[in-house]
C-alpha positions in Angstrom: 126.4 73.2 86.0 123.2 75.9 85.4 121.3 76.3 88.0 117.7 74.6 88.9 114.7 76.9 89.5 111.5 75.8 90.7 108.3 78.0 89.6 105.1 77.6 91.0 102.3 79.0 88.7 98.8 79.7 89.5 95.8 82.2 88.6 92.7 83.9 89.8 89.3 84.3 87.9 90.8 83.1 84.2 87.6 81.6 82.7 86.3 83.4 79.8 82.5 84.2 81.5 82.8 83.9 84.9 81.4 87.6 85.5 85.0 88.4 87.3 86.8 91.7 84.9 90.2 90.8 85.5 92.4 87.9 85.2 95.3 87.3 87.7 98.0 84.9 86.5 100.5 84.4 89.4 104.0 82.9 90.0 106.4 82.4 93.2 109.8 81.2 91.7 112.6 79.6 93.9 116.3 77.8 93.2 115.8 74.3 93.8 118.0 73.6 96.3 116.4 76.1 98.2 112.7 75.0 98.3 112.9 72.8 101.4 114.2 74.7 103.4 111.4 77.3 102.5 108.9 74.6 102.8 109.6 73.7 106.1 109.5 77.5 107.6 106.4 77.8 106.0 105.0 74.4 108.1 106.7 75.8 111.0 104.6 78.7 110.6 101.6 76.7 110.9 103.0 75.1 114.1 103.9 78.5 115.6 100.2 79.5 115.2 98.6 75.8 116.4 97.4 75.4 113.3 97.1 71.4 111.6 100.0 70.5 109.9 97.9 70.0 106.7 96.0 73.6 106.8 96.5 74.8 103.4 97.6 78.6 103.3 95.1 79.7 100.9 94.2 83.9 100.0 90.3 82.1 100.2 90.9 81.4 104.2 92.1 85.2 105.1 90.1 86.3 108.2 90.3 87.9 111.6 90.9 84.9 113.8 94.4 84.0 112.2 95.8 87.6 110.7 98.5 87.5 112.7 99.6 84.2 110.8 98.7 85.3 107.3 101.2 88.8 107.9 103.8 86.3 109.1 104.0 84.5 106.2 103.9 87.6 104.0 106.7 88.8 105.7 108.8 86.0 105.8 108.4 86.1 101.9 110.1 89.3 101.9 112.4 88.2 104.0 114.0 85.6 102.7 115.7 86.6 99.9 115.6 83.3 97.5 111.5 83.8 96.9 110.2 85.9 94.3 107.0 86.6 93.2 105.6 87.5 89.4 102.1 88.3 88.5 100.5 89.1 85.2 97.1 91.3 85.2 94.4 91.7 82.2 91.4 92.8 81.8 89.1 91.1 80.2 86.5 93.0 79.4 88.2 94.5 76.7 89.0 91.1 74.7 87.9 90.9 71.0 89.1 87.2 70.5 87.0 87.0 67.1 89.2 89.9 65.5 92.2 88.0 66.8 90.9 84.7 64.9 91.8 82.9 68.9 90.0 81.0 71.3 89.9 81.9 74.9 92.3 79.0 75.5 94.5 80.2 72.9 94.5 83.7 74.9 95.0 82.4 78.0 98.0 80.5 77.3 99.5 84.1 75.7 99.4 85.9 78.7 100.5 82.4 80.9 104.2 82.8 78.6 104.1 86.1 78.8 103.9 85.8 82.5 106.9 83.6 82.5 108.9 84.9 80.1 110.9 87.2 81.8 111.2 84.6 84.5 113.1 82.6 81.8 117.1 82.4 81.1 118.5 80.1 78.6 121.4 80.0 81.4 119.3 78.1 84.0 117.2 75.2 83.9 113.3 75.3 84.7 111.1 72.9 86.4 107.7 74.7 86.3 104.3 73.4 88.5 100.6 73.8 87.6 98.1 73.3 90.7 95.9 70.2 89.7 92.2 71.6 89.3 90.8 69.4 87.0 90.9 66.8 84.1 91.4 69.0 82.1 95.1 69.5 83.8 97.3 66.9 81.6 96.2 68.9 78.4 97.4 72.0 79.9 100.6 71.0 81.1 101.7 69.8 77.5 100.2 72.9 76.0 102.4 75.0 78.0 105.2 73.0 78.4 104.6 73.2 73.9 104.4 76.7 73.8 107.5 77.3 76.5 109.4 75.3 74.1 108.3 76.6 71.0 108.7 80.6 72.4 112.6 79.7 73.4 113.4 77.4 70.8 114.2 74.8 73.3 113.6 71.6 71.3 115.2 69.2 73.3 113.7 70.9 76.4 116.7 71.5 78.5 115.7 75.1 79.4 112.4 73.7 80.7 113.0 70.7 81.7 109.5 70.1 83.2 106.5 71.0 83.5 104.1 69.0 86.0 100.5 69.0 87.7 100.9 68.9 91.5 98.4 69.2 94.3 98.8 72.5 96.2 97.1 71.2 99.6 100.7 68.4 99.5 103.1 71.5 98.1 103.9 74.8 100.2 105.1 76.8 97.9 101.8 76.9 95.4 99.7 77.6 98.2 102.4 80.8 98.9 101.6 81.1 95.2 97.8 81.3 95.6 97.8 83.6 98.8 99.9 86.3 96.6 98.0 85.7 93.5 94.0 85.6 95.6 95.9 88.9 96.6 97.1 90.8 93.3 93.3 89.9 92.5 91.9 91.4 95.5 93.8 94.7 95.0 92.5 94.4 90.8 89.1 93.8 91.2 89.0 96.9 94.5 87.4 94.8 96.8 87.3 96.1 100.0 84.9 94.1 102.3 87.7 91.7 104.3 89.4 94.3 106.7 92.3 91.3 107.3 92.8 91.0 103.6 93.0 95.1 103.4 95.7 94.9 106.0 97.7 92.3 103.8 97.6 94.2 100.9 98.9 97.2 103.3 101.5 95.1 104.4 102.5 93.9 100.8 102.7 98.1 99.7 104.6 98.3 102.5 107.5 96.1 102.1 107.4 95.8 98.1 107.9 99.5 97.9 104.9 99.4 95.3 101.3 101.0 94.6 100.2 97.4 93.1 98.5 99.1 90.5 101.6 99.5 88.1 103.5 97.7 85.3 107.3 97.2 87.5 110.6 97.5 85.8 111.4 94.5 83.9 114.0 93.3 85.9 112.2 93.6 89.0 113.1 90.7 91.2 111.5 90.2 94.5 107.9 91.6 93.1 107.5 92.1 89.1 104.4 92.9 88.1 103.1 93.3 84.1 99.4 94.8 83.9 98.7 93.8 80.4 97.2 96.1 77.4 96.8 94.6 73.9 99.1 96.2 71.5 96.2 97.5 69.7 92.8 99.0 70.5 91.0 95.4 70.0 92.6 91.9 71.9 
């Protein structure tokens, strides 16, 4: 029987004139069998550190008063060796949509396969997660789970065998997801005015081995990242 991986997909400044130059799209991917287990050291994490069981671990709610838990969950996601991160990084001041006779939509779900493709093996199954942020959410989900399909000629979808909205504040992983992507977008846009958040980023150079500012191998496993160029002078 192939095996079941659960990816958790989320992104940072994406809207086409939001004033923010780049675009993070992020993923923490996980076997299935394997994602309670994670869930419950990241709630113990939260008990540890007297925080409410619902807190929601978000890259919004770094400071100074709770550091010390923010760099333990960092580290336990290099610790544990079944969690994996992937992020995909564009600029988007250089996008020339008209040439390219797309939409910003159209773009947008471009760079969201590309920044799952690698994640993808016909060998395995796929049950992929979208953090509910609007109504525009059922759309989405089809569109990608569409263009997924389409890309890896999997018809009767049984490479991705799902693609569904879920709410991160209820799901531990995505918000995992969202503290490593509000990072990757932190380190892209050089911002440098949270002194807790420059110590994560420290932290994440630190254990990944990386500068964060660099296109990874392709096989990369515990942090891939892909900063984006078009393939021609114009996207």
């Amino acid at each position: 029987m192939s095996q079941t991986i659960n990816i958790y997909a989320d992104e940072s400044c994406h809207l086409e004139h939001d004033q923010k130059r780049f675009m993070v799209q992020g993923a923490v991917w996980c076997p299935s069998h394997k994602v309670a287990d994670a869930a419950k050291r990241l709630r113990e994490f939260k008990a540890r550190h007297r925080m409410p069981s619902r807190y929601e671990l978000k890259w919004t709610k770094v400071s100074a008063t709770r550091a010390q838990y923010f760099h333990d969950v960092l580290d336990y996601f290099f610790d544990d060796d079944d969690l994996h991160f992937r992020a995909l990084i564009a600029d988007k001041s250089i996008l020339r949509h008209g040439d390219h006779h797309q939409t910003h939509e159209d773009w947008y779900y471009k760079m969201l396969f590309d920044m799952l493709k690698v994640l993808l093996d016909p060998e395995r199954r796929y049950r992929i997660y979208l953090d509910y942020k609007d109504n525009q959410g059922p759309r989405r989900i089809a569109k990608l789970h569409e263009v997924l399909s389409n890309k890896l000629y999997d018809f009767d979808r049984s490479i991705v065998e799902r693609v569904q909205l879920v709410r991160s504040h209820e799901v531990e992983l995505m918000q995992l997801t969202d503290l490593l992507t509000g990072l990757m977008s932190y380190v892209s846009r050089d911002l440098k005015s949270n002194p807790t958040k420059l110590s994560l980023i420290e932290r994440m150079r630190e254990r990944s081995k990386l500068n964060l500012v660099h296109t990874t191998l392709p096989m990369a496993e515990k942090v891939n990242l892909f900063f984006w160029q078009p393939r021609t002078q114009q996207a």
